[in-house]
C-alpha positions in Angstrom: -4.6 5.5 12.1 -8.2 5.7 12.2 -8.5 9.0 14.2 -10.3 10.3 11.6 -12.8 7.2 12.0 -13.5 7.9 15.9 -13.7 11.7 14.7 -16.7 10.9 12.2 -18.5 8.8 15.0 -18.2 11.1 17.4 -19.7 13.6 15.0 -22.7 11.3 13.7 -23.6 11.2 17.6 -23.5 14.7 17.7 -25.9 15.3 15.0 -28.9 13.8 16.7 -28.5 16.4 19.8 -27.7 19.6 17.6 -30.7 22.1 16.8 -29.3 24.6 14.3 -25.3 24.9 13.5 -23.0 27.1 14.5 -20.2 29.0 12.9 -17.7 27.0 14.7 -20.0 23.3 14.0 -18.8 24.1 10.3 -15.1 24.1 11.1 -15.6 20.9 12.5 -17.3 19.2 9.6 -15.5 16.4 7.9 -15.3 16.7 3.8 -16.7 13.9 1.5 -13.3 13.6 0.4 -12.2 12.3 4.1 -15.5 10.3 4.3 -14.4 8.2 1.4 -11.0 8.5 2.8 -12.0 6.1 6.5 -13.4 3.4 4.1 -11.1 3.7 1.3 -7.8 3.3 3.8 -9.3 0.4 5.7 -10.0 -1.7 2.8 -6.9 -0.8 1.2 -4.7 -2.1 4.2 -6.8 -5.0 4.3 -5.7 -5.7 0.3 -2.3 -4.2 0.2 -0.1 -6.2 -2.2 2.6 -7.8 -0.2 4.8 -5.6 -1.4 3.6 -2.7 -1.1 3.5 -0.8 2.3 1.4 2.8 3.0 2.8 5.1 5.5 0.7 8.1 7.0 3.1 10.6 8.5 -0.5 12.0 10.0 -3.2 9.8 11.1 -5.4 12.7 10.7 -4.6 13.6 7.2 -5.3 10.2 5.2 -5.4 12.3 2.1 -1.1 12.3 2.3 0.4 9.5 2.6 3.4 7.5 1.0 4.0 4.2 -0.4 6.5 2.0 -1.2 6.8 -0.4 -3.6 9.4 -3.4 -3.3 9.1 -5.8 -6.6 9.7 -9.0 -5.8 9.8 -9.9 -9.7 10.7 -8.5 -12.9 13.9 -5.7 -13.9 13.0 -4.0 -10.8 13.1 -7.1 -8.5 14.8 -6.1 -5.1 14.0 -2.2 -5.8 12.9 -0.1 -3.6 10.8 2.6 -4.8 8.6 5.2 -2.8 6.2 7.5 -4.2 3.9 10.2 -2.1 0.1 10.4 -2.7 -2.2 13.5 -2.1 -5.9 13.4 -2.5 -7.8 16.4 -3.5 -10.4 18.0 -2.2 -12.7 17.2 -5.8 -11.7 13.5 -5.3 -13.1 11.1 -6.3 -14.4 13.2 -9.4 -10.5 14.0 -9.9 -7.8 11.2 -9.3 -5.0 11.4 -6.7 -1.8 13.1 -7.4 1.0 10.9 -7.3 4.9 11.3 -7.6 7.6 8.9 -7.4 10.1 9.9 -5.0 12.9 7.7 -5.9 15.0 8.5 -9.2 14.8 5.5 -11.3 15.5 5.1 -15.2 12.3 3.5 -15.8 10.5 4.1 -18.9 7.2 5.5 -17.8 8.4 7.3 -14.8 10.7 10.5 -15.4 13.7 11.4 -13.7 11.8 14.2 -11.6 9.2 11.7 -10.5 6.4 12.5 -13.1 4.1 9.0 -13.7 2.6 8.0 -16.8 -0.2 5.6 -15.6 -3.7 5.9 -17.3 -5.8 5.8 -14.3 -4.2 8.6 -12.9 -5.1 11.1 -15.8 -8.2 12.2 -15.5 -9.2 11.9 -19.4 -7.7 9.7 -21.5 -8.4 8.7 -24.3 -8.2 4.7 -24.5 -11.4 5.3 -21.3 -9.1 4.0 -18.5 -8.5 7.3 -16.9 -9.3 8.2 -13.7 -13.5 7.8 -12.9 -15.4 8.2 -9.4 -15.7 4.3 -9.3 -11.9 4.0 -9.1 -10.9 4.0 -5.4 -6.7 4.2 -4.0 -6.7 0.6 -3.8 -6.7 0.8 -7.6 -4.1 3.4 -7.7 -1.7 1.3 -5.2 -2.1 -1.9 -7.3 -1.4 0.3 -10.7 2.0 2.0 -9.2 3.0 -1.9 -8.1 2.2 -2.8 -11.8 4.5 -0.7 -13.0 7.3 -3.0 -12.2 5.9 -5.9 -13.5 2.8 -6.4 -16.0 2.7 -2.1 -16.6 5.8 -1.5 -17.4 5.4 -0.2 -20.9 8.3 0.5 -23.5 6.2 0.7 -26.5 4.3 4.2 -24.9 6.8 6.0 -22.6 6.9 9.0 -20.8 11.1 8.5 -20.2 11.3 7.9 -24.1 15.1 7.9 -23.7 15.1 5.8 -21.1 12.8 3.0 -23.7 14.7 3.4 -26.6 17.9 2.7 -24.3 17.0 -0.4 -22.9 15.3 -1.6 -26.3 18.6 -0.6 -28.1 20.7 -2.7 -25.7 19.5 -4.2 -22.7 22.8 -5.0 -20.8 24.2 -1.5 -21.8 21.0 -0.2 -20.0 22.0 -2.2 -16.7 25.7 -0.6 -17.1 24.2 2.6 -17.6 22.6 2.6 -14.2 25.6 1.8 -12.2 27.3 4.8 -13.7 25.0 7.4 -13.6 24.1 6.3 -10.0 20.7 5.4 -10.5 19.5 2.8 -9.1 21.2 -1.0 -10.2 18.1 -3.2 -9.5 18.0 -4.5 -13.3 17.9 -8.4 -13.7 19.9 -8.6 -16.8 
């Protein structure tokens, strides 16, 4: 995983020997986004919610990755729900995009994977958007909210899918089974 690690050593050795750059030394350069990246992926393994796991299809490209989030409490208990994460080049003055993966009939998450979580918007207007301070171990331990503490029918995205399951909670759980979506209500 931390190729991207040894690739910034390697290049902080370099810099003492180099006199001027090249065209091809700028090719090599690593972004500030990546830089943030190495530290932001190592402490956010080492504080992963249990469950939550991060999967990098590219050790090089730590700026794409998936997780998935397995609630051990709440509607969504025994779910199992994977989103996929790209950073931007801007970041951390912009947030991470984020889409859900998994259809689901939750109330803040649409049926085409759109997420309605405050830190990921990059203004908002209650001040819990998306600022430089923020780092993906914040964003990881929002999406994992959103099965429990987050989950918010008062201000949904999926307004259909709030009004449903505030109109009649075991009709919602019925409603899953049949329209294949995923059965992982407690009700």
């Amino acid at each position: 995983m931390l190729t991207l690690a040894s690739k910034l050593k390697r290049e902080d050795g370099l810099k003492g020997s180099r006199t001027s750059a090249t065209a091809s030394d700028s090719t090599r350069r690593v972004s500030v986004r990546d830089r943030l990246l190495v530290k932001e992926v190592a402490e956010l393994e080492a504080n992963l919610p249990c469950t939550c796991k991060v999967h990098f299809p590219d050790p090089n490209k730590l700026h794409c990755f998936q997780l998935t989030v397995t609630p051990d409490e709440g509607y969504y208990q025994g779910g199992k729900f994977q989103f996929e994460t790209e950073v931007p080049d801007a970041y951390n003055m912009v947030p991470p995009k984020v889409k859900c993966l998994t259809r689901i009939w939750h109330p803040n998450i649409t049926e085409t994977g759109e997420i309605c979580l405050s830190l990921l918007r990059e203004h908002s207007i209650d001040g819990t958007g998306w600022a430089p301070t923020r780092t993906l171990k914040d964003v990881v331990w929002g999406l994992n909210s959103l099965f429990t503490d987050l989950l918010n029918f008062d201000d949904p995205l999926n307004i259909e899918a709030a009004e449903h399951h505030l109109r009649d909670k075991v009709a919602s759980c019925s409603l899953y089974e049949i329209r294949g979506r995923l059965a992982f209500l407690n009700c």
